[in-house]
ZAMARGU-4260 file (C-alpha; in steps of 0.2 Angstrom, whole numbers, plus 5000, padded with zeros to 4 digits):
<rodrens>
0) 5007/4975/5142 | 5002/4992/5151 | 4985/5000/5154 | 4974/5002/5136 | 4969/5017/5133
5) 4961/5024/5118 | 4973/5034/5103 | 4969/5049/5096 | 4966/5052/5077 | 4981/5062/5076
10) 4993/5053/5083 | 4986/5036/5076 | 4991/5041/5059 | 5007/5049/5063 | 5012/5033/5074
15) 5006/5022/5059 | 5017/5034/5045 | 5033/5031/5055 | 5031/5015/5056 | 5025/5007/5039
20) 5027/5020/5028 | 5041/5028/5016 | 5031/5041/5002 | 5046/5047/4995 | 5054/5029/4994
25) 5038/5022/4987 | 5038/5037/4972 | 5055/5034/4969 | 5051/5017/4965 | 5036/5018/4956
30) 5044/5032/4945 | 5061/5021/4942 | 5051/5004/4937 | 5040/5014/4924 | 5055/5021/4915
35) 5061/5003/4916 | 5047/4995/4910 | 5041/5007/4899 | 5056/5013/4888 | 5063/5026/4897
40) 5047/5037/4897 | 5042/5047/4911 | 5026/5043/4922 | 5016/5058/4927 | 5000/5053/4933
45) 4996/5041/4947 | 4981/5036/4955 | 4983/5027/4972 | 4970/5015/4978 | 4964/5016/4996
50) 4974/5031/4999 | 4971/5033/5017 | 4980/5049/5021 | 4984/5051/5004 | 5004/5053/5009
55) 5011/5047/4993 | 4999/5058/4982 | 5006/5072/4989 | 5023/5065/4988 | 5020/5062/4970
60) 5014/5081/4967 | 5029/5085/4974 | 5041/5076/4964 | 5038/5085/4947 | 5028/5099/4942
65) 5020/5091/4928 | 5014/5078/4938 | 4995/5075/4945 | 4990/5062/4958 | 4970/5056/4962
70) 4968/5048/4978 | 4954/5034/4981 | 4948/5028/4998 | 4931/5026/5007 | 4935/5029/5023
75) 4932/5050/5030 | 4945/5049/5045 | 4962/5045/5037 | 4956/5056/5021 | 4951/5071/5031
80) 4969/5067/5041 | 4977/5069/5023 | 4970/5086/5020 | 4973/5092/5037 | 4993/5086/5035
85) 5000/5082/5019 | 4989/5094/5009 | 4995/5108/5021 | 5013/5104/5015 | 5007/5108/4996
90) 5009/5123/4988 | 4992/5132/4980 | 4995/5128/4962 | 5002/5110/4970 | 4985/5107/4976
95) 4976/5109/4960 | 4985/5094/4954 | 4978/5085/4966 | 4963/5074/4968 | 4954/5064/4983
100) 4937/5053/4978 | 4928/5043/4991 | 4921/5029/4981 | 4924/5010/4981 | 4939/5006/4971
105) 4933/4993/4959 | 4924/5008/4951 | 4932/5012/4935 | 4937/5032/4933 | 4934/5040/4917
110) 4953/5046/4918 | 4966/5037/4911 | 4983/5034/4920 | 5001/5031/4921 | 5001/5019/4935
115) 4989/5014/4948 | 4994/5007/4964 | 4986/4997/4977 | 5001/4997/4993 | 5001/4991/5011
120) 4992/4976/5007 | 4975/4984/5005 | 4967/4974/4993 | 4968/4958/5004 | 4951/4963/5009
125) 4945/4955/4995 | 4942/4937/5000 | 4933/4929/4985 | 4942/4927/4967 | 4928/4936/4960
130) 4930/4950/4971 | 4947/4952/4966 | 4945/4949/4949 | 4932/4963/4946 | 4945/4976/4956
135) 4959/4971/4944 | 4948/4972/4929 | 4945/4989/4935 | 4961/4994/4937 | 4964/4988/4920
140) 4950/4997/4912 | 4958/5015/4921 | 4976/5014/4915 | 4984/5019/4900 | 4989/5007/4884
145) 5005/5010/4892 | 5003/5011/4909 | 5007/5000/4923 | 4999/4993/4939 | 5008/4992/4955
150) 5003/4982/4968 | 5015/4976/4984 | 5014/4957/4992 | 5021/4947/5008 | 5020/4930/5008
155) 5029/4913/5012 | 5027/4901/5025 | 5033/4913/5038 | 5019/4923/5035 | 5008/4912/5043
160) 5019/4912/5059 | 5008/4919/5074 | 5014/4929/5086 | 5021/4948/5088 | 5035/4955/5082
165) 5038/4972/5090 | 5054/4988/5085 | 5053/5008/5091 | 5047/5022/5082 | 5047/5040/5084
170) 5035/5054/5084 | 5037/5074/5089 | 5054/5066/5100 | 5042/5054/5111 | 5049/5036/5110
175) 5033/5022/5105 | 5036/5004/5103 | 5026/4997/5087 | 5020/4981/5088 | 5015/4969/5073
180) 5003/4955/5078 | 4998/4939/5071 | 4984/4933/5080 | 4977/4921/5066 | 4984/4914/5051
185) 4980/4898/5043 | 4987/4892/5025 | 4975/4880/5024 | 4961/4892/5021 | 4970/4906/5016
190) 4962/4919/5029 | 4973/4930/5041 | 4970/4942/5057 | 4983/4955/5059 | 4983/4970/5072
195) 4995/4985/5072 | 4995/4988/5094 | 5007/5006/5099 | 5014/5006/5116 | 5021/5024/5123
200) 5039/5018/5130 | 5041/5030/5145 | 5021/5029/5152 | 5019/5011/5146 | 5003/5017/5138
205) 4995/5004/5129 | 4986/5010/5112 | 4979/4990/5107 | 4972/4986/5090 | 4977/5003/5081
210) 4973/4992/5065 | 4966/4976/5061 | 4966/4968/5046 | 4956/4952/5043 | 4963/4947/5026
215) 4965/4932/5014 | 4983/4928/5009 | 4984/4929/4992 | 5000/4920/4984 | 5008/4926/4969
220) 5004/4910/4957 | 4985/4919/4961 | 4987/4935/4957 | 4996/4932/4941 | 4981/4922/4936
225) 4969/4934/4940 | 4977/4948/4933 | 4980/4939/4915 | 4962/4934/4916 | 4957/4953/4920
230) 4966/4959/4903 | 4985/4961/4909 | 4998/4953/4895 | 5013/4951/4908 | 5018/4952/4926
235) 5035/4958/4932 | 5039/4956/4951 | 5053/4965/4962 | 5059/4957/4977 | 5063/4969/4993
240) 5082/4962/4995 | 5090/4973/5011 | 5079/4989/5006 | 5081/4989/4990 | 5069/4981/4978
245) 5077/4971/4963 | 5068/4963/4949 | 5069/4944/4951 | 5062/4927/4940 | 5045/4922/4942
250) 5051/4904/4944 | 5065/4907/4955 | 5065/4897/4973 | 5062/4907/4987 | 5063/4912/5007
255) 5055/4907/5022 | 5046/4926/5018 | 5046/4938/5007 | 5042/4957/5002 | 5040/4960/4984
260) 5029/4973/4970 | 5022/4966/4957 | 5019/4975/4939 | 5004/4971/4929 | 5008/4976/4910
265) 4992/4979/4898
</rodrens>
């Protein structure tokens, strides 16, 4: 595997960026389904759960200049990585329509918004049904009459396959090679242990457990459940077919694995 060594803050988060994350594809989407969903209307406020570097708040900001974005993580590294990076890239009067609070995210905010979102997963950490239940009846509680939540899903017996699955990503021109691992996954229970590792492809530099997530695997018949019982009247879901996500019947049969947002509708 080459020799471990440890990963600097910096190029953690950039490495991580290039590899999972698309902010301006996320925006465009979340922007597109609320027009579709909500009559045609425009969404200007966001509030994105367990921001991290807060990436697609800026990104958001960026898109129209009447919009606002309030980040929500607990976790000083990646936040403090935002506001050294991504806030840099925003303009003074951009910045003021921007907001990062380090607080647990089944708190509910006294503002009111378009859409929340909850992306990359994050709210696998919840391993208990009442866990979950509380967080989505606090997301409920902190959007609009008419607003959305947005919350993204992998699943399907692939997903349980363990193993690594590895492709090459780019930073500053230096060539890495990203590697997925599943080092635990069992239906039965439900609970999974994933690690991100980054290998440097020239010094063979090996950057083990970036990430680690130690996560229940939620299926969607569950989450629909919990988020009608948490106050939401309907759910929508979009399936990622070749990049591009399409809505897609509830009931339909489906793949081996799949990629999907769901829409939770007060």
């Amino acid at each position: 595997m080459g020799k471990k060594t440890s990963l600097p803050v910096k190029l953690k988060y950039e490495l991580y960026e290039a590899s999972v994350q698309e902010a301006d594809v996320d925006v465009n989407f979340f922007a597109t389904a609320y027009e579709e969903q909500c009559g045609g209307k425009k969404a200007l406020d966001i509030r994105e759960d367990f921001c991290g570097t807060h990436w697609l708040c800026c990104e958001w900001i960026k898109s129209d200049p009447k919009r606002t974005a309030v980040g929500i993580d607990l976790s000083d590294e990646p936040l403090e990585y935002g506001r050294q990076v991504h806030e840099a890239t925003l303009s003074k009067e951009e910045k003021t329509r921007l907001k990062t609070i380090k607080q647990n995210v089944k708190e509910v905010t006294k503002q009111k918004f378009d859409i929340v979102v909850a992306s990359n997963f994050s709210y696998f950490i919840f391993k208990q049904r009442s866990e979950l239940l509380d967080y989505f009846k606090s997301v409920r509680a902190s959007i609009k009459s008419s607003g959305l939540f947005v919350f993204d899903h992998f699943g399907g017996p692939g997903s349980a396959d363990v193993g690594k699955e590895k492709r090459n990503v780019k930073v500053d021109k230096k060539k890495y090679k990203y590697i997925w691992h599943a080092e635990r996954a069992n239906l039965f229970t439900a609970e999974a242990l994933f690690h991100i590792h980054f290998q440097e492809k020239e010094s063979k530099k090996m950057y083990e457990k970036a990430f680690s997530y130690d996560w229940r695997m939620w299926t969607v018949p569950e989450l629909r459940d919990i988020a009608l019982e948490a106050g939401f009247k309907k759910i929508t879901i979009y399936k990622d077919i070749d990049g591009e996500y399409t809505q897609k019947d509830f009931n339909e049969e489906d793949d081996d694995s799949w990629l999907l947002q769901i829409v939770a509708h007060p």
